[in-house]
C-alpha positions as a Markdown table, in Angstrom:
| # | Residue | x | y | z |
|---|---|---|---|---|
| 1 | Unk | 0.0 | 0.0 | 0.0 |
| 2 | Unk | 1.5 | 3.6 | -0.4 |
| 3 | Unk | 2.6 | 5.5 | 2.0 |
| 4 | Unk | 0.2 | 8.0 | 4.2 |
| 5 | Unk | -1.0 | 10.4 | 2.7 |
| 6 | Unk | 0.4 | 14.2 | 4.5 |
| 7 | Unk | -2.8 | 15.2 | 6.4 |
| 8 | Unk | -1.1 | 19.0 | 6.6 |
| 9 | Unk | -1.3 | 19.1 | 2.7 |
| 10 | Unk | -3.3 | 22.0 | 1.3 |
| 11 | Unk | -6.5 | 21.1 | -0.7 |
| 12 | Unk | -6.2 | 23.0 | -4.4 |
| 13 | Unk | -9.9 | 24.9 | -4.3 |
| 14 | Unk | -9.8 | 26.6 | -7.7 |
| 15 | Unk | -10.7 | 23.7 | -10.4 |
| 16 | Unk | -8.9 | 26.7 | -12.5 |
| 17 | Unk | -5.7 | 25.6 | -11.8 |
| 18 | Unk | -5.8 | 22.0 | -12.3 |
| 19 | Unk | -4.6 | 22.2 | -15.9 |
| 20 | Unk | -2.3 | 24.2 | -15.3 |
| 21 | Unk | -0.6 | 22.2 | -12.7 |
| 22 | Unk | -0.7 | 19.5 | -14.8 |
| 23 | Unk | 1.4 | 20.9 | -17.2 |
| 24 | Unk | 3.7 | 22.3 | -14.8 |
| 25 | Unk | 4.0 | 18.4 | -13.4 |
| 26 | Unk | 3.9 | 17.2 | -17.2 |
| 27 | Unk | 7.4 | 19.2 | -17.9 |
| 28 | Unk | 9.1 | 16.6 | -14.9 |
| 29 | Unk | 7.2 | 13.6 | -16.5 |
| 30 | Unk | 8.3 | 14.3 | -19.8 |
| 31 | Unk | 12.2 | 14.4 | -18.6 |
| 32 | Unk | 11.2 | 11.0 | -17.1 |
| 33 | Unk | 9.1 | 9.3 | -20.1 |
| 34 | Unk | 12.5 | 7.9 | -21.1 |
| 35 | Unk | 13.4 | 6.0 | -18.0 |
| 36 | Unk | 10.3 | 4.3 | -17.8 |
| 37 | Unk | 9.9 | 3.6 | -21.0 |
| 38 | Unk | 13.3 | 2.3 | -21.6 |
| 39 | Unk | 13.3 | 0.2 | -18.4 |
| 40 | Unk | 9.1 | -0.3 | -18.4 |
| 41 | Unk | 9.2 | 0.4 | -14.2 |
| 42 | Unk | 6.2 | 1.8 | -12.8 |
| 43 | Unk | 5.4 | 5.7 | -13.2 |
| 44 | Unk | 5.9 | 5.9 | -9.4 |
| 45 | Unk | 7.7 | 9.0 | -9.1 |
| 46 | Unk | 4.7 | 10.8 | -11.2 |
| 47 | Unk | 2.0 | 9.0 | -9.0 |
| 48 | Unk | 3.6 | 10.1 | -6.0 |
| 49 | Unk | 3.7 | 14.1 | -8.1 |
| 50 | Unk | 0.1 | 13.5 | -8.4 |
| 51 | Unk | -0.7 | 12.2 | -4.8 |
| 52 | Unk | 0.8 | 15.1 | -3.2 |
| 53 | Unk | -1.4 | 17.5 | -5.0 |
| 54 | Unk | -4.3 | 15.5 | -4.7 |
| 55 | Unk | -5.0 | 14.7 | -8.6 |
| 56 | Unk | -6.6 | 11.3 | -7.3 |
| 57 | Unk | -9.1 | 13.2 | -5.6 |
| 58 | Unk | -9.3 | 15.8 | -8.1 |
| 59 | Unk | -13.0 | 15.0 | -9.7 |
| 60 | Unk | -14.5 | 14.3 | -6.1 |
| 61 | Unk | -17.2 | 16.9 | -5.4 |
| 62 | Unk | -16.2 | 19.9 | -3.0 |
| 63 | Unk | -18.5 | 19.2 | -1.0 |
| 64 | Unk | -17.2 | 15.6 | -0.3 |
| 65 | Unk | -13.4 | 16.7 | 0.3 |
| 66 | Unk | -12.4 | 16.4 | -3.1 |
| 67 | Unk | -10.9 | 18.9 | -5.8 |
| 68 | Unk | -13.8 | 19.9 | -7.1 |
| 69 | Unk | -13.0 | 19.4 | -11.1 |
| 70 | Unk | -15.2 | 18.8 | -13.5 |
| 71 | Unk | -15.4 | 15.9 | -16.2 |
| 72 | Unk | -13.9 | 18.4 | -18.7 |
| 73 | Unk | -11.7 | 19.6 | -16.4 |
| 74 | Unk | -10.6 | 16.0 | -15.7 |
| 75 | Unk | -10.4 | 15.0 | -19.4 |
| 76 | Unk | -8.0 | 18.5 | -20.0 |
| 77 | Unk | -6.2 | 16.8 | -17.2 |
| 78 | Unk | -5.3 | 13.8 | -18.7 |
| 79 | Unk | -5.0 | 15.0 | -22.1 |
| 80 | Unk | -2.5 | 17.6 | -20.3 |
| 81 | Unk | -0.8 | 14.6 | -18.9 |
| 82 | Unk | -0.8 | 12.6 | -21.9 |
| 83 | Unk | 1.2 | 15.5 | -23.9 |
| 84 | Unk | 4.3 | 15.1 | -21.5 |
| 85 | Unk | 3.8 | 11.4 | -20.8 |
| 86 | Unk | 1.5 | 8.3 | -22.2 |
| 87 | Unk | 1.7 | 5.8 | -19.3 |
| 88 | Unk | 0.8 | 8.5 | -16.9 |
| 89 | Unk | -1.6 | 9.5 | -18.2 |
| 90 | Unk | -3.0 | 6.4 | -19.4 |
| 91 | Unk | -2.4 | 4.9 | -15.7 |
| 92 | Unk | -4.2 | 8.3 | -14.4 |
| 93 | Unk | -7.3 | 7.9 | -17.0 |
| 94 | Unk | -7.8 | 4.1 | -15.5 |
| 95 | Unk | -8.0 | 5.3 | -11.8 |
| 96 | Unk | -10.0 | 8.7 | -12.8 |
| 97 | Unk | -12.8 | 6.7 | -14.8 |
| 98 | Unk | -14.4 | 4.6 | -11.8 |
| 99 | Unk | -14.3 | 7.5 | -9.8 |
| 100 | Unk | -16.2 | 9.4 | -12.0 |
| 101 | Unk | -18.8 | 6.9 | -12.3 |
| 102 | Unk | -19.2 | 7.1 | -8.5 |
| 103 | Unk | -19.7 | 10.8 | -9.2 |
| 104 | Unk | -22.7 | 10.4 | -11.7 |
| 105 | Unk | -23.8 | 7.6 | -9.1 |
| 106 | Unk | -23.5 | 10.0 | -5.8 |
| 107 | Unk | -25.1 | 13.1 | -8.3 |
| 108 | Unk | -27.6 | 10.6 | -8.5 |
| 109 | Unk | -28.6 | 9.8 | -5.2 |
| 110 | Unk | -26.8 | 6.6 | -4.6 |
| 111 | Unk | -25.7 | 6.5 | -1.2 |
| 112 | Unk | -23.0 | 4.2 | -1.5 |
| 113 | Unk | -21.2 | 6.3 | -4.0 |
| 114 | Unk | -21.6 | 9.1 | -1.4 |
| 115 | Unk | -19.8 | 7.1 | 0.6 |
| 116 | Unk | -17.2 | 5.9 | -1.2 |
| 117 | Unk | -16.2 | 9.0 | -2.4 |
| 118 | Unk | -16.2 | 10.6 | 1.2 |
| 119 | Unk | -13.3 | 7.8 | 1.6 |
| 120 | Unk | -11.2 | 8.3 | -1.4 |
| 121 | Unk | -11.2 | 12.0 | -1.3 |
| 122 | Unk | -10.6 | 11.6 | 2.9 |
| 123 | Unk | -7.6 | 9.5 | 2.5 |
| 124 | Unk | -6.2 | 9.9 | -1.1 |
| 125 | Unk | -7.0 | 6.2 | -2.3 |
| 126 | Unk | -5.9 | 5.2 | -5.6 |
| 127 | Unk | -7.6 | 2.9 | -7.8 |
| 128 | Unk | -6.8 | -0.3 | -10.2 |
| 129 | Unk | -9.3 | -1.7 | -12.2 |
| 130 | Unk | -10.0 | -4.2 | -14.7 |
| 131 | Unk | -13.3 | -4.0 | -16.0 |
| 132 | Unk | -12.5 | -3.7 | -19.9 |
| 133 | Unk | -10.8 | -6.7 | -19.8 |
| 134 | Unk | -13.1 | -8.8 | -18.3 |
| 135 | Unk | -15.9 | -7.1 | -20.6 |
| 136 | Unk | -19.5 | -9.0 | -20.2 |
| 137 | Unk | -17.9 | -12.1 | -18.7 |
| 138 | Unk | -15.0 | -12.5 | -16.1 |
| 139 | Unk | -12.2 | -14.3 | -15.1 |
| 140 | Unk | -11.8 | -16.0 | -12.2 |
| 141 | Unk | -14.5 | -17.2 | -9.1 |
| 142 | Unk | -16.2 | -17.0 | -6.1 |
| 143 | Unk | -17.3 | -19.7 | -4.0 |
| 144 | Unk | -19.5 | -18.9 | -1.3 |
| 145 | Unk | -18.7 | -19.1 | 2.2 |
| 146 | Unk | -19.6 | -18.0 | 6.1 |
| 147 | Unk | -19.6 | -14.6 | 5.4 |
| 148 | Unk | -19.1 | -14.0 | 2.3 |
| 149 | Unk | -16.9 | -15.5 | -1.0 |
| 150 | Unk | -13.7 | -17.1 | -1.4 |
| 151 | Unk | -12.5 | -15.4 | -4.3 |
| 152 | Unk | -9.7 | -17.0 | -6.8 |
| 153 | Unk | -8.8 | -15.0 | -10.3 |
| 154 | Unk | -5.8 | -14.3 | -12.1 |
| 155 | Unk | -6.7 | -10.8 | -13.8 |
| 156 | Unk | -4.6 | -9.6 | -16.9 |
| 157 | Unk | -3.8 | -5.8 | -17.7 |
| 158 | Unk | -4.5 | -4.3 | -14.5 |
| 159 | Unk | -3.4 | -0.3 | -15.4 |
| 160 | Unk | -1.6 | 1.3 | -12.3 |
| 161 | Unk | -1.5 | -1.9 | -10.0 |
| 162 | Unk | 1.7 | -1.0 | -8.3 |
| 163 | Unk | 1.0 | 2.6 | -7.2 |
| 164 | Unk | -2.7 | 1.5 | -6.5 |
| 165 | Unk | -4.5 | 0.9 | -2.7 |
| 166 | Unk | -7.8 | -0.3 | -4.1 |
| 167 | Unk | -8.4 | -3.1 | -7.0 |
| 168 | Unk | -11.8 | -2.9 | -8.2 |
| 169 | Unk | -12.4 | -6.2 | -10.2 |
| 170 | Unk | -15.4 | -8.9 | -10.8 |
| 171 | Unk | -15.7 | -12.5 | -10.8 |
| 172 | Unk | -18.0 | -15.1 | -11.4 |
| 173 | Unk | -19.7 | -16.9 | -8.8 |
| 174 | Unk | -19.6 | -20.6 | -8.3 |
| 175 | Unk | -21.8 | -22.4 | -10.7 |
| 176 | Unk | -24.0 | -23.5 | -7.4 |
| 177 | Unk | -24.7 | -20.2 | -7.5 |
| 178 | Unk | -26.4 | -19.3 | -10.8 |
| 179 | Unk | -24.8 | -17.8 | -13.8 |
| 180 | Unk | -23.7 | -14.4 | -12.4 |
| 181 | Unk | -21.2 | -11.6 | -12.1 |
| 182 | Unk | -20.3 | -9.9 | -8.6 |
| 183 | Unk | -18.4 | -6.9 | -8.9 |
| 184 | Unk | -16.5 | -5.6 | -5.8 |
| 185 | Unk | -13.3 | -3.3 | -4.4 |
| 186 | Unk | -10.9 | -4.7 | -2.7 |
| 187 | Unk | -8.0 | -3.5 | -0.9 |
| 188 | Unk | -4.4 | -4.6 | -2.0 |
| 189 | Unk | -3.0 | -5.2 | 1.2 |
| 190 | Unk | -5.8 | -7.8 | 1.6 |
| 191 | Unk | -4.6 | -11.2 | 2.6 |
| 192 | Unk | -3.8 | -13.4 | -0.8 |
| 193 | Unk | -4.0 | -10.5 | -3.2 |
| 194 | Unk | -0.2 | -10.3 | -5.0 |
| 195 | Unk | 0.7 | -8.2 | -8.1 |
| 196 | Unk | 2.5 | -10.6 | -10.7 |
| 197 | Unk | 5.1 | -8.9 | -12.9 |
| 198 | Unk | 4.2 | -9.8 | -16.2 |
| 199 | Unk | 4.1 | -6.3 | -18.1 |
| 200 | Unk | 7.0 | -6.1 | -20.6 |
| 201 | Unk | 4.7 | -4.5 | -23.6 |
| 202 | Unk | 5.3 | -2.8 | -26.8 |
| 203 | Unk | 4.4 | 1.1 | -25.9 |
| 204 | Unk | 2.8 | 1.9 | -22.2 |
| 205 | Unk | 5.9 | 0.2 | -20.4 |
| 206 | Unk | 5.5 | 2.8 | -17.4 |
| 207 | Unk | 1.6 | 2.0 | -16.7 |
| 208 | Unk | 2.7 | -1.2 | -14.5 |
| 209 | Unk | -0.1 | -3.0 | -16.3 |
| 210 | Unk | 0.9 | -6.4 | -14.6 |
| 211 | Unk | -1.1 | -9.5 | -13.7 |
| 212 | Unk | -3.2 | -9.4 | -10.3 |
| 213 | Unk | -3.4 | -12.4 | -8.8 |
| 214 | Unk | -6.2 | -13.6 | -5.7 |
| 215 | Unk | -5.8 | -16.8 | -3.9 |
| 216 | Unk | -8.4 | -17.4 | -2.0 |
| 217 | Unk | -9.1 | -14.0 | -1.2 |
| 218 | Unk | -12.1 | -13.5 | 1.6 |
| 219 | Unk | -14.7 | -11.3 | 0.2 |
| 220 | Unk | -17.5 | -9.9 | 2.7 |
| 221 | Unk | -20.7 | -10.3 | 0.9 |
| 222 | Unk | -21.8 | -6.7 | 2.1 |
| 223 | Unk | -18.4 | -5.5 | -0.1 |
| 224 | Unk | -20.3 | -6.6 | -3.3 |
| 225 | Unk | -21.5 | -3.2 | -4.9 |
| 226 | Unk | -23.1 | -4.7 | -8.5 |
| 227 | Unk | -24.3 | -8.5 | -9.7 |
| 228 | Unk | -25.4 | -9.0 | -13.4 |
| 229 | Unk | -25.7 | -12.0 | -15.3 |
| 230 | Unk | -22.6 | -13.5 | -17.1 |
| 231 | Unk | -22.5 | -12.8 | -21.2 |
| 232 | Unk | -24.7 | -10.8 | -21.6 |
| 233 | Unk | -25.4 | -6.8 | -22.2 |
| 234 | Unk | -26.6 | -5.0 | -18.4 |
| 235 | Unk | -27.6 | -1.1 | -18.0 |
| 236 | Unk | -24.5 | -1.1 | -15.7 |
| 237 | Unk | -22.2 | -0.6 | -19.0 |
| 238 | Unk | -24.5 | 2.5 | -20.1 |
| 239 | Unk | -23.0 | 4.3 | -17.1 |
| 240 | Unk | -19.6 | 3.1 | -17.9 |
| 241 | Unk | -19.0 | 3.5 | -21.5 |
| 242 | Unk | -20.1 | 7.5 | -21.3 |
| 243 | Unk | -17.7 | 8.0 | -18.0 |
| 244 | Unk | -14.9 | 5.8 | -19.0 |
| 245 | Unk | -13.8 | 6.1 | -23.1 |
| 246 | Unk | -14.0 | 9.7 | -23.2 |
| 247 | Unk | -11.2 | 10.4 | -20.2 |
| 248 | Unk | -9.2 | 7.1 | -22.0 |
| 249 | Unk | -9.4 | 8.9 | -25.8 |
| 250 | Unk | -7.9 | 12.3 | -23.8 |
| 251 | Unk | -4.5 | 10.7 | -23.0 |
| 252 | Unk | -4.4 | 9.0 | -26.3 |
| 253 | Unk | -5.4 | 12.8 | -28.2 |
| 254 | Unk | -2.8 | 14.3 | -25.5 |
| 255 | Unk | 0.1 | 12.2 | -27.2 |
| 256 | Unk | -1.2 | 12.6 | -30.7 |
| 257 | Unk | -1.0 | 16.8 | -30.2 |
| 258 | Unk | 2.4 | 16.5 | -28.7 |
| 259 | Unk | 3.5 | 14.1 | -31.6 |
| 260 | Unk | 1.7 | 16.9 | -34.4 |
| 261 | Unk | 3.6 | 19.8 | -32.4 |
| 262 | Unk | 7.5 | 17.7 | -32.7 |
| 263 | Unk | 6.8 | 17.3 | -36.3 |
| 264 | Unk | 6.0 | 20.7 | -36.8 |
| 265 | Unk | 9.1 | 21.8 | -34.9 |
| 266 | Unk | 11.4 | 19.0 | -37.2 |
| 267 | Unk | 9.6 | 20.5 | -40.5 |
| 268 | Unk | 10.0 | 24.1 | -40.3 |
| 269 | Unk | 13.5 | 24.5 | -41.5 |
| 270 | Unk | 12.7 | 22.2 | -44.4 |
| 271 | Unk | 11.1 | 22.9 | -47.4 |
| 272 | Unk | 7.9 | 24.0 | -48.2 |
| 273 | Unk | 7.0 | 21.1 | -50.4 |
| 274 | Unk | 6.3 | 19.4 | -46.9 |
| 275 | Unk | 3.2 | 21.5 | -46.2 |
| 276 | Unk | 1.0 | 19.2 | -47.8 |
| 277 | Unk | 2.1 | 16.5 | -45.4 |
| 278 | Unk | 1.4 | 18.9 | -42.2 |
| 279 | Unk | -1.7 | 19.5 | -43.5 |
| 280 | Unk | -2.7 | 16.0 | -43.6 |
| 281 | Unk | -1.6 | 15.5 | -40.2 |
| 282 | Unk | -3.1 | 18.2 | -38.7 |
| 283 | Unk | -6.6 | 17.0 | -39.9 |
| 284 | Unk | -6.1 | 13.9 | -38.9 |
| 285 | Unk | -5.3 | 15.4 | -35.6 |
| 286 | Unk | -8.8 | 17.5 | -35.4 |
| 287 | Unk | -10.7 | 15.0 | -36.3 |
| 288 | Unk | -9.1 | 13.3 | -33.0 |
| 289 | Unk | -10.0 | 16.2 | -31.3 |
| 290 | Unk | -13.5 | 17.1 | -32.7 |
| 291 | Unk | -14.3 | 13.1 | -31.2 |
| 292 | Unk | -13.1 | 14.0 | -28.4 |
| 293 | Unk | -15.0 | 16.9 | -27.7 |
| 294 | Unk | -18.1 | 15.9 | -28.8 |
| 295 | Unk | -17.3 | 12.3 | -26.5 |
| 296 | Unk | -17.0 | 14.8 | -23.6 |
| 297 | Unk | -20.5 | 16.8 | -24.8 |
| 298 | Unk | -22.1 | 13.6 | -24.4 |
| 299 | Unk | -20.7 | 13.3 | -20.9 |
| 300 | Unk | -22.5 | 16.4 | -20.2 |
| 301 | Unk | -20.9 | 16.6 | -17.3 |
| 302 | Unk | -22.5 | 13.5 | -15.5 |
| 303 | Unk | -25.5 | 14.9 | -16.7 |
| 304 | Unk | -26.2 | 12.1 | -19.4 |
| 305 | Unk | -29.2 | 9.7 | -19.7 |
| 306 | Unk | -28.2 | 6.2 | -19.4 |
| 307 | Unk | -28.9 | 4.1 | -22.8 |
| 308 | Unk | -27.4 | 1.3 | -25.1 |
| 309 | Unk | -28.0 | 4.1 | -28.0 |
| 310 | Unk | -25.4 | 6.7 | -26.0 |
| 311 | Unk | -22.6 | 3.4 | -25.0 |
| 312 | Unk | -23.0 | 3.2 | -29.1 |
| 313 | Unk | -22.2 | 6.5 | -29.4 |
| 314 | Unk | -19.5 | 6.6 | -27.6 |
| 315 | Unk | -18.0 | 3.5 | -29.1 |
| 316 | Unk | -18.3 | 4.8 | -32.7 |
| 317 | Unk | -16.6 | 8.2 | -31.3 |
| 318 | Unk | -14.0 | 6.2 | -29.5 |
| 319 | Unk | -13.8 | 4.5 | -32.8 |
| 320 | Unk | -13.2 | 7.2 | -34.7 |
| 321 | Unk | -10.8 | 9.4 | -32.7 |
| 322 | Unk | -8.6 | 5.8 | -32.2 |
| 323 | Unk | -8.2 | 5.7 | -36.4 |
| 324 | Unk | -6.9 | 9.6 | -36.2 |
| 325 | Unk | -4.5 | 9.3 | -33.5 |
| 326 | Unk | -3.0 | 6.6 | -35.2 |
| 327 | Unk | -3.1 | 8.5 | -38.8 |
| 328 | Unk | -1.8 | 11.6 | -36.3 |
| 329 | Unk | 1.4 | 10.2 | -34.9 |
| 330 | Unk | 2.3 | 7.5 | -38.1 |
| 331 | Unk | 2.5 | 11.2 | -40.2 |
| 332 | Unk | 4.5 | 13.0 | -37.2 |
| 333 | Unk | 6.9 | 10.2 | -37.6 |
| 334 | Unk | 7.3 | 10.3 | -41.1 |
| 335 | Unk | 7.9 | 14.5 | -41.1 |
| 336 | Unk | 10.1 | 14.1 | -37.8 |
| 337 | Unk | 12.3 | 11.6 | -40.3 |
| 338 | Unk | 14.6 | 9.5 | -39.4 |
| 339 | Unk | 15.9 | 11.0 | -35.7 |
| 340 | Unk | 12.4 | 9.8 | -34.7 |
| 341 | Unk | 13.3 | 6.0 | -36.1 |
| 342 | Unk | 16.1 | 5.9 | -33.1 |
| 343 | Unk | 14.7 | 4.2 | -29.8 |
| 344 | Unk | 14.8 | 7.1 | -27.1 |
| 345 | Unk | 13.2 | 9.5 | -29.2 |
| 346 | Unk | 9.7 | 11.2 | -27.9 |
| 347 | Unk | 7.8 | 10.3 | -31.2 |
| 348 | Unk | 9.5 | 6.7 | -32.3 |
| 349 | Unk | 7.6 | 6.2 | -28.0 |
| 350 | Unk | 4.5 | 8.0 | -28.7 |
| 351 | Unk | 4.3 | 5.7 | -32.2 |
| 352 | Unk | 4.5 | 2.6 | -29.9 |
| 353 | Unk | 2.3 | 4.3 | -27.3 |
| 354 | Unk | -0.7 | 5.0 | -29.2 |
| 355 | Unk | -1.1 | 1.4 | -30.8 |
| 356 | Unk | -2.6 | 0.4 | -27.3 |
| 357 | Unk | -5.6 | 2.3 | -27.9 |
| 358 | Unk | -6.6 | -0.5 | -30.1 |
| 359 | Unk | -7.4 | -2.4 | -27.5 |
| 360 | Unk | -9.5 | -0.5 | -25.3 |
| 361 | Unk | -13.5 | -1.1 | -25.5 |
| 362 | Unk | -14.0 | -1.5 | -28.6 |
| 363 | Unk | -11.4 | -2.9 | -31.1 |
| 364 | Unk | -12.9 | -0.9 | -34.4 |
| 365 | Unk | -14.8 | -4.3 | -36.0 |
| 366 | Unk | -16.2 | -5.4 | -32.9 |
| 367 | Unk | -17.7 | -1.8 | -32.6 |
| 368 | Unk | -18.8 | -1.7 | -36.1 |
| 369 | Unk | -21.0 | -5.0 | -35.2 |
| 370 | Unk | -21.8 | -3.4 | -31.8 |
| 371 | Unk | -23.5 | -0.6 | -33.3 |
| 372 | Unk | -24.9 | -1.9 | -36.1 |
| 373 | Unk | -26.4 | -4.2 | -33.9 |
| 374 | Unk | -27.9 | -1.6 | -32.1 |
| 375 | Unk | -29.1 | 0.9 | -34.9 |
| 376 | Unk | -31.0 | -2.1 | -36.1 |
| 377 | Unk | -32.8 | -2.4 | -33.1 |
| 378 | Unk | -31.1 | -5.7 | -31.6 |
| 379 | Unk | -29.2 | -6.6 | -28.6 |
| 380 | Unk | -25.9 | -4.8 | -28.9 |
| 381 | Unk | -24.5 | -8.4 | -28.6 |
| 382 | Unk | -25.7 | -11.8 | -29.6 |
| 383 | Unk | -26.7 | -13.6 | -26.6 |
| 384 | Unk | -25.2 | -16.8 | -25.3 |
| 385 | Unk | -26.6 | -20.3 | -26.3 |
């Protein structure tokens, strides 16, 4: 578990500044990018940057003890981040997005989210997830005992595990006990719970996206905060989708602007005859951005209407915006020339970076089907059997 967080620590009030201070942290990320990327270690000096000005807390309502900021102040944020440093921001994105869904929860009148956002913002937590990867089914199960579950699972791609106090997972339950999905937090410290070091990737070394593993792991029934049956599509992912892809997208646009803005500065003293090639890139790039945007309209601020037509929505966005960043930083790469073909340099990482968000809810044929499915008026996914 990290260490304590400094209770004499003075609360940023002015949602104003968050960007700002992002970017003055992003200049010491960006000297760092390097070092994790070369070694793919943990981002743990930039978590512990963000800690101590309470970033984690950042989009937990004032009135709660948090920072205040608002979903577009949150996606700025990470798209801030993301300009200086893809597997912080990516890492921050992952813990950001559940607590934002507590936030539409809480504004909502669910007392539970009231409550756990009273604790994160109280004591700084930080949270790992996995619920992409385990999608409409999950890995892993529960078997029921006095109490509660013993719960075993080996969960894959689990974005900011080692700076992380809180693991926020799901699992099936025993086959005694219907065909259903618990999902529930869990604390890392917790007896049988063990980080497995199995992240060596292509781009996003520094986002410690390593194996979680719990062995027979006690889980207090009261803990469980969601069921919903295995396979198939639930309302719970309407609430997801619209909180979660648009705060991803922003450190994915973040890298694709800071990719688009080292090309320009390689091209300038070249000839003119590369203009054409800027241009291209620099639609590419607004077309990122204009997704983006209208991803974060959607949002409305936690002010959205749960439905499977909005999840579509945002998928086809996501969708979108993915194919442009892509398109974005292939053409900064080619402008930069060959400097930015030698390992070390900021774009031949943000080229290797970027190819992750491929894999991110959903992959662009699976949300071509998805919403298809949907505009034809059929379950967004076939159902099982």
């Amino acid at each position: 578990m990290n260490a304590p967080f400094p209770k004499n620590m003075e609360v940023i009030s002015s949602v104003s500044h968050w960007r700002e201070l992002a970017h003055s942290l992003g200049e010491q990320f960006a000297r760092r990018a390097p070092h994790y990327d070369r070694t793919g270690s943990f981002v743990s000096e930039n978590y512990r940057d963000l800690r101590q000005h309470r970033f984690f807390s950042a989009g937990v309502p004032a009135e709660l003890g948090g920072g205040g900021a608002t979903y577009e102040d949150l996606s700025n944020v990470i798209r801030e981040i993301g300009r200086h440093c893809g597997s912080t921001a990516l890492a921050f994105a992952m813990h950001t997005h559940p607590v934002a869904a507590n936030v539409y929860k809480h504004l909502h009148g669910e007392e539970a989210a009231t409550k756990t956002l009273l604790k994160l913002a109280k004591d700084e937590l930080i949270i790992a997830g996995t619920g992409a990867n385990d999608w409409l089914d999950s890995s892993g199960n529960a078997e029921p005992v006095d109490g509660g579950y013993l719960v075993n699972a080996r969960k894959r791609f689990v974005s900011g595990a080692p700076g992380a106090d809180l693991l926020v997972t799901s699992v099936t339950l025993a086959a005694t006990e219907g065909n259903e999905i618990i999902h529930f937090a869990i604390p890392f410290v917790s007896q049988g719970v063990n980080i497995v070091e199995t992240w060596n990737a292509l781009g996003m070394r520094g986002t410690g996206s390593h194996d979680v593993a719990l062995n027979n792991v006690f889980l207090p029934a009261e803990k469980i905060v969601g069921r919903r049956p295995a396979g198939v599509w639930h309302p719970m992912w309407n609430v997801i989708l619209p909180t979660a892809m648009p705060l991803i997208v922003s450190a994915y646009v973040g890298l694709a602007e800071a990719a688009a803005e080292s090309a320009i500065n390689a091209a300038r003293h070249k000839q003119a005859e590369l203009a054409p090639a800027v241009g291209h890139m620099l639609n590419e790039l607004t077309t990122a951005q204009m997704a983006l945007a209208d991803m974060v309209r959607l949002n409305d601020n936690h002010g959205f209407t749960p439905s499977t037509q909005l999840a579509s929505n945002m998928l086809a966005r996501k969708a979108i915006a993915a194919e442009a960043v892509k398109k974005t930083v292939e053409a900064a790469a080619e402008l930069v020339g060959g400097p930015g073909f030698f390992n070390g340099h900021p774009v031949e990482r943000m080229v290797r970076d970027v190819r992750a968000i491929h894999f991110h809810p959903l992959p662009l044929k699976r949300q071509q089907i998805f919403s298809g499915r949907v505009a034809l008026d059929f379950d967004p996914v076939a159902q099982p059997g």
